[in-house]
Legacy VTK file of the C-alpha trace (Angstrom):
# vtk DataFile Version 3.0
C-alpha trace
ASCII
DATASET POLYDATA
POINTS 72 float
5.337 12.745 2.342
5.111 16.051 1.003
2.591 16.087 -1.998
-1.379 14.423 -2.633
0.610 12.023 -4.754
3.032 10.388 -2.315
-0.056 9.712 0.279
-1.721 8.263 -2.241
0.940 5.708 -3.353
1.441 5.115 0.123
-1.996 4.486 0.738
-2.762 2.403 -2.489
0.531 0.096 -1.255
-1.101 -0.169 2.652
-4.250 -1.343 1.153
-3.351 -3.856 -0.945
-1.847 -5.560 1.098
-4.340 -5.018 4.164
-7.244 -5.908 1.926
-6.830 -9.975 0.585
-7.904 -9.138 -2.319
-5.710 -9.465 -5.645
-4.317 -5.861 -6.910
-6.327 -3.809 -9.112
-3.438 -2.715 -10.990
0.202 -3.913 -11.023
2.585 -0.277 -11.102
3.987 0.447 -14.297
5.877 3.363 -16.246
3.328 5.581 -17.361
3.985 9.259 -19.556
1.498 12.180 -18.700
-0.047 14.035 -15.860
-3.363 13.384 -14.523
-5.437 11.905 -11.962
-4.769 8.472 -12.344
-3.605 6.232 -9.516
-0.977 4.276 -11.403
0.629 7.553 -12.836
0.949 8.973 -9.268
2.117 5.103 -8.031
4.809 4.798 -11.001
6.476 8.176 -10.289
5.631 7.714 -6.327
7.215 3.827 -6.612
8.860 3.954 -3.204
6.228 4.945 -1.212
4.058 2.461 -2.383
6.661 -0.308 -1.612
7.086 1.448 1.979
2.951 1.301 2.333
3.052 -2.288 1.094
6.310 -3.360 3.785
4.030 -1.255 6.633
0.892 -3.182 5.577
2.757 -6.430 6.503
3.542 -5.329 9.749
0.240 -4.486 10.226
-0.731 -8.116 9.418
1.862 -9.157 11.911
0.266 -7.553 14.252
-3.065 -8.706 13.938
-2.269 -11.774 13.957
-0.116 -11.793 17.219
-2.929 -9.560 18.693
-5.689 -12.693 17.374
-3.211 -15.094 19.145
-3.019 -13.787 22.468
-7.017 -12.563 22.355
-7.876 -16.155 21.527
-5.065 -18.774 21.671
-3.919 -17.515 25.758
LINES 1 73
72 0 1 2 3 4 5 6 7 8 9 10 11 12 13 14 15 16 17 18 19 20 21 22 23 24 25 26 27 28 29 30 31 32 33 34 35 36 37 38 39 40 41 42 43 44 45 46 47 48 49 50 51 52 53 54 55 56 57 58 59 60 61 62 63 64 65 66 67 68 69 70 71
C-alpha cells in the first residue's frame, strides 16, 4: 500500500467487518477527486476486499482464542 488512499480502503474493509455493525456505505463507481471515503474505496476496490477477507480471519481468531480461554 503505497498511497493515504489504499490504507484507507483497507482500513474501511477491516472495520466493517470487525465492527457488527451494518456498512455505512456499500462501494460504488464514483467520478471526481476529493476526500470522500467511497471515492478512495471505489478506485481502491481491492484493498478493501483484502481488508474485509483479513477482518474474517481476524474473527476466526477470536473466536478460536474465546474457545480455548473459556471452553478448555
Amino acid at each position: 500500500m503505497n498511497t493515504p488512499e489504499e490504507e484507507h480502503a483497507f482500513v474501511i474493509g477491516f472495520c466493517e467487518v470487525l465492527c457488527p455493525l451494518p456498512p455505512r456505505f456499500v462501494p460504488s463507481p464514483l467520478t471526481g477527486e476529493g476526500d470522500n471515503p467511497r471515492e478512495a474505496v471505489s478506485r481502491e476496490y481491492h484493498y478493501y476486499l483484502a481488508g474485509r477477507a483479513l477482518a474474517l480471519f481476524a474473527w476466526l481468531g477470536i473466536v478460536k482464542l474465546i474457545q480455548v480461554v473459556f471452553f478448555k
